[in-house]
N, C-alpha and C positions, 0 to 999 in steps of 0.2 A: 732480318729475321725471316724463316723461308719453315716450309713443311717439311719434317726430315724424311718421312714412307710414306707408302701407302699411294692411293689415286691420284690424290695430289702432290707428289714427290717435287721438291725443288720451287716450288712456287713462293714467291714473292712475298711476303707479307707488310700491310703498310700499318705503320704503330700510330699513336696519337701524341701531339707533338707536345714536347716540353717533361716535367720529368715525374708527374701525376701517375705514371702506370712503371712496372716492373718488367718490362718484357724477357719470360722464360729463355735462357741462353741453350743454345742447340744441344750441347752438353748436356746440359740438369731436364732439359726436354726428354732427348735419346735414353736414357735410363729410368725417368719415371715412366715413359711409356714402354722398354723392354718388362718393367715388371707389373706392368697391366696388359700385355699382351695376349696372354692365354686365357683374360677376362674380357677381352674387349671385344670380339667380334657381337651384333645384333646388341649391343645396350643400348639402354637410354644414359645420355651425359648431361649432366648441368654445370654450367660453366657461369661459376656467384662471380663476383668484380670480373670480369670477361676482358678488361682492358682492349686489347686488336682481336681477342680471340682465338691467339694461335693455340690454347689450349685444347679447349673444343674441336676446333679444325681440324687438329692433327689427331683426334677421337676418330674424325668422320672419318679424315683420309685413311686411317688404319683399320674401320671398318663397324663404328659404333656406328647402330639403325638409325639413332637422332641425336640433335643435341639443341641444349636448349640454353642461350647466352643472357648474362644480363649485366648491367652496368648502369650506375649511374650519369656517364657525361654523355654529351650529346654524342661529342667529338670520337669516344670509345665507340658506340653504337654506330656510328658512321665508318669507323674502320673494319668491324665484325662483319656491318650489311656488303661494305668491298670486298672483305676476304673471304668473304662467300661467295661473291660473285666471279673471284679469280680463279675459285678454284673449284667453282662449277658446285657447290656445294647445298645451295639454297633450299633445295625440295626437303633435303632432310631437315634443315635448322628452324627454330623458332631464335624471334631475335628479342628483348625485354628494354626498355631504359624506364627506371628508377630504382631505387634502392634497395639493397638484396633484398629488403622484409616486404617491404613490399612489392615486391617482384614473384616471393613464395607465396605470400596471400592472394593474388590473381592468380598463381597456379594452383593451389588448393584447391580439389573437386575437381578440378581441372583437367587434369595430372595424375597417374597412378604412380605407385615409388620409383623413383629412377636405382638405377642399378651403378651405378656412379656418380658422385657429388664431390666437384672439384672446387673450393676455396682460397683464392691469394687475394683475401682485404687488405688494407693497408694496415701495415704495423702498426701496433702499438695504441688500438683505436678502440680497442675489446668486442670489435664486428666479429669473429668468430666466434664468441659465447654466443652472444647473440644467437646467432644465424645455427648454432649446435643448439643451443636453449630449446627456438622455436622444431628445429626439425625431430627431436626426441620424441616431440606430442604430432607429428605431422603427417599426414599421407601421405608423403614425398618423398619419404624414407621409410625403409624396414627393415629387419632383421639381415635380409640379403643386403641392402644396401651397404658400399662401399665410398667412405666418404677421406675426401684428402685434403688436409690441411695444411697449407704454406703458412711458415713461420720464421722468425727469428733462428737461427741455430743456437743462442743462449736463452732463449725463452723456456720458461717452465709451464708446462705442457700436464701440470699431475691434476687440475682441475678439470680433465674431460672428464674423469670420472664421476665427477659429479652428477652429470648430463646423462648420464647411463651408457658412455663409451668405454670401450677398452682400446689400446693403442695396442692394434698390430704388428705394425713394422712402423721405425724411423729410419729415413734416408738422409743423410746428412750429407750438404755441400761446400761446406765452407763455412759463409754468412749465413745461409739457410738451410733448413731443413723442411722435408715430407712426414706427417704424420699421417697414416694409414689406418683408420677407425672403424669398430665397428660399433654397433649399437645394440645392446642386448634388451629387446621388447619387452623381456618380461621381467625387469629389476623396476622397482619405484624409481621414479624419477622427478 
Protein backbone atom coordinates (compact mmCIF):
# COMPACT_ATOMS: atom_id res chain seq x y z
CA UNK A 1 0.00 0.00 0.00
CA UNK A 2 1.86 3.43 -0.93
CA UNK A 3 0.25 7.20 -1.39
CA UNK A 4 -0.92 7.68 -4.85
CA UNK A 5 -0.32 12.20 -5.02
CA UNK A 6 0.34 14.66 -3.63
CA UNK A 7 3.66 15.67 -1.06
CA UNK A 8 3.77 12.28 -0.27
CA UNK A 9 3.71 10.67 -3.70
CA UNK A 10 4.96 6.96 -3.67
CA UNK A 11 5.50 6.40 -0.10
CA UNK A 12 5.33 3.26 1.53
CA UNK A 13 2.76 2.45 3.69
CA UNK A 14 2.95 -0.14 6.72
CA UNK A 15 -0.61 -2.02 7.42
CA UNK A 16 -1.40 -3.83 10.60
CA UNK A 17 -0.92 -7.28 10.54
CA UNK A 18 -3.29 -10.21 10.17
CA UNK A 19 -6.71 -9.61 8.38
CA UNK A 20 -8.64 -7.04 11.20
CA UNK A 21 -8.33 -3.97 8.66
CA UNK A 22 -9.49 -3.56 4.96
CA UNK A 23 -6.58 -1.77 3.32
CA UNK A 24 -8.13 0.68 0.50
CA UNK A 25 -6.61 -0.85 -2.96
CA UNK A 26 -4.70 2.04 -5.10
CA UNK A 27 -7.55 1.75 -7.49
CA UNK A 28 -10.82 2.39 -5.31
CA UNK A 29 -8.13 4.97 -3.54
CA UNK A 30 -7.31 6.90 -6.91
CA UNK A 31 -11.05 7.46 -7.80
CA UNK A 32 -12.65 8.33 -4.49
CA UNK A 33 -9.94 10.83 -4.05
CA UNK A 34 -10.34 12.16 -7.98
CA UNK A 35 -13.83 13.08 -6.89
CA UNK A 36 -12.85 14.75 -3.68
CA UNK A 37 -10.42 16.63 -5.30
CA UNK A 38 -11.82 20.04 -6.24
CA UNK A 39 -13.06 19.72 -2.33
CA UNK A 40 -10.14 18.87 -0.84
CA UNK A 41 -7.67 21.43 -0.68
CA UNK A 42 -7.55 23.39 3.37
CA UNK A 43 -10.23 20.71 4.94
CA UNK A 44 -10.52 19.35 8.02
CA UNK A 45 -10.55 15.15 7.42
CA UNK A 46 -11.63 12.59 10.05
CA UNK A 47 -10.51 9.39 9.43
CA UNK A 48 -13.40 6.93 11.97
CA UNK A 49 -11.65 3.04 11.87
CA UNK A 50 -8.32 4.63 10.59
CA UNK A 51 -6.83 1.14 10.25
CA UNK A 52 -2.79 2.17 8.72
CA UNK A 53 -4.36 5.36 7.87
CA UNK A 54 -3.77 5.48 4.31
CA UNK A 55 -7.02 7.26 4.03
CA UNK A 56 -6.41 10.33 5.84
CA UNK A 57 -2.80 10.33 4.51
CA UNK A 58 -3.55 10.48 1.32
CA UNK A 59 -6.19 13.72 2.44
CA UNK A 60 -2.94 15.30 3.81
CA UNK A 61 -0.80 14.43 0.94
CA UNK A 62 -3.38 15.88 -1.65
CA UNK A 63 -3.56 18.94 0.47
CA UNK A 64 -6.31 18.64 3.33
CA UNK A 65 -5.04 21.49 6.27
CA UNK A 66 -5.60 18.42 8.96
CA UNK A 67 -6.64 15.24 9.71
CA UNK A 68 -7.75 13.76 12.40
CA UNK A 69 -7.42 9.52 12.78
CA UNK A 70 -8.91 7.08 15.09
CA UNK A 71 -8.95 3.40 15.69
CA UNK A 72 -9.51 1.18 18.09
CA UNK A 73 -6.27 -1.31 18.05
CA UNK A 74 -3.30 -0.43 19.47
CA UNK A 75 -1.42 -2.09 16.47
CA UNK A 76 -3.66 0.31 13.88
CA UNK A 77 -2.55 3.53 15.83
CA UNK A 78 0.86 2.42 15.71
CA UNK A 79 0.88 2.11 11.93
CA UNK A 80 -1.02 5.82 11.47
CA UNK A 81 1.71 7.22 14.21
CA UNK A 82 4.57 5.46 11.38
CA UNK A 83 2.82 6.70 8.49
CA UNK A 84 2.97 9.90 9.48
CA UNK A 85 6.19 9.76 10.26
CA UNK A 86 7.12 8.50 6.59
CA UNK A 87 5.60 10.81 5.09
CA UNK A 88 6.68 13.76 7.12
CA UNK A 89 3.05 14.30 7.82
CA UNK A 90 2.71 14.67 11.69
CA UNK A 91 2.30 18.54 12.37
CA UNK A 92 -0.93 18.52 10.61
CA UNK A 93 -2.45 15.04 12.16
CA UNK A 94 -4.07 14.46 15.47
CA UNK A 95 -3.88 10.59 16.06
CA UNK A 96 -7.06 8.94 18.52
CA UNK A 97 -7.25 5.17 19.93
CA UNK A 98 -10.39 4.04 21.18
CA UNK A 99 -13.66 3.45 19.81
CA UNK A 100 -15.17 5.77 17.11
CA UNK A 101 -17.83 6.91 19.88
CA UNK A 102 -15.71 7.51 21.91
CA UNK A 103 -13.16 9.11 20.11
CA UNK A 104 -16.17 11.77 18.91
CA UNK A 105 -17.03 12.38 22.51
CA UNK A 106 -13.40 13.75 23.32
CA UNK A 107 -13.66 15.56 20.22
CA UNK A 108 -16.91 17.20 21.03
CA UNK A 109 -16.15 21.05 22.01
CA UNK A 110 -13.09 20.18 21.07
CA UNK A 111 -13.53 20.37 17.46
CA UNK A 112 -15.57 22.58 15.03
CA UNK A 113 -17.38 20.51 12.07
CA UNK A 114 -14.91 18.91 9.89
CA UNK A 115 -15.48 19.42 6.30
CA UNK A 116 -14.93 15.70 5.55
CA UNK A 117 -15.96 12.59 7.53
CA UNK A 118 -14.44 9.28 6.16
CA UNK A 119 -16.01 5.94 7.50
CA UNK A 120 -14.88 2.09 6.72
CA UNK A 121 -16.21 0.12 10.17
CA UNK A 122 -16.17 -3.20 9.96
CA UNK A 123 -19.04 -4.88 8.04
CA UNK A 124 -21.87 -5.90 9.10
CA UNK A 125 -21.36 -4.53 12.96
CA UNK A 126 -24.29 -1.52 12.57
CA UNK A 127 -20.95 1.03 13.63
CA UNK A 128 -22.17 3.30 10.90
CA UNK A 129 -25.69 4.02 12.36
CA UNK A 130 -24.20 4.44 15.13
CA UNK A 131 -21.52 6.86 14.47
CA UNK A 132 -24.32 8.72 11.66
CA UNK A 133 -26.96 8.48 14.73
CA UNK A 134 -24.53 10.25 17.11
CA UNK A 135 -23.07 12.88 14.28
CA UNK A 136 -26.80 14.07 13.15
CA UNK A 137 -26.99 15.82 16.97
CA UNK A 138 -23.01 16.67 16.74
CA UNK A 139 -20.77 19.61 16.34
CA UNK A 140 -18.48 17.68 14.12
CA UNK A 141 -20.64 17.85 11.58
CA UNK A 142 -22.87 20.37 9.60
CA UNK A 143 -24.77 21.19 6.91
CA UNK A 144 -21.36 21.58 4.73
CA UNK A 145 -20.07 18.68 6.10
CA UNK A 146 -19.41 15.85 3.67
CA UNK A 147 -19.54 12.48 5.08
CA UNK A 148 -18.48 8.90 3.25
CA UNK A 149 -19.39 5.72 3.94
CA UNK A 150 -17.64 2.42 3.12
CA UNK A 151 -19.92 -0.40 2.71
CA UNK A 152 -21.00 -3.64 1.44
CA UNK A 153 -21.92 -3.22 -2.34
CA UNK A 154 -25.23 -5.37 -1.64
CA UNK A 155 -26.03 -3.57 1.50
CA UNK A 156 -29.19 -1.44 1.86
CA UNK A 157 -28.26 1.78 2.39
CA UNK A 158 -32.20 3.48 2.54
CA UNK A 159 -31.88 3.81 6.40
CA UNK A 160 -29.57 7.04 6.16
CA UNK A 161 -32.59 8.68 5.79
CA UNK A 162 -33.67 8.18 8.81
CA UNK A 163 -30.64 10.08 10.38
CA UNK A 164 -31.45 13.12 8.37
CA UNK A 165 -29.08 12.11 5.42
CA UNK A 166 -29.50 12.20 1.95
CA UNK A 167 -27.19 10.04 -0.44
CA UNK A 168 -25.45 12.06 -2.93
CA UNK A 169 -23.45 9.95 -5.08
CA UNK A 170 -22.82 6.01 -4.88
CA UNK A 171 -19.40 4.72 -6.01
CA UNK A 172 -19.52 1.28 -6.74
CA UNK A 173 -16.59 -1.19 -6.74
CA UNK A 174 -17.29 -4.57 -7.01
CA UNK A 175 -17.73 -5.90 -3.35
CA UNK A 176 -17.89 -2.42 -2.13
CA UNK A 177 -19.29 0.64 -2.38
CA UNK A 178 -18.96 4.80 -1.48
CA UNK A 179 -21.87 6.38 0.00
CA UNK A 180 -21.42 10.21 -0.22
CA UNK A 181 -23.84 12.03 2.32
CA UNK A 182 -25.07 14.92 3.24
CA UNK A 183 -26.95 15.86 6.28
CA UNK A 184 -29.75 18.22 6.13
CA UNK A 185 -29.77 20.46 9.69
CA UNK A 186 -32.84 21.48 9.50
CA UNK A 187 -35.13 18.06 9.01
CA UNK A 188 -36.21 16.47 12.69
CA UNK A 189 -34.14 13.89 13.24
Amino acid sequence: MRVIAGTARRTTLVTPAGDGTRPTTDRIKETLFNILAPDLPQTSFLDLFAGSGGIGIEALSRGAAEAVFADHSAEAIRCVNENLRRCHLEERAKVYRGSAMSVLRRLEGAHGPFDIIFLDPPYGRGLEREVLAYLAHSGLADSRTLTIVEARAEEDVSWVSEYGYSVRRVKEYGSNKHLFLAADRTAEV
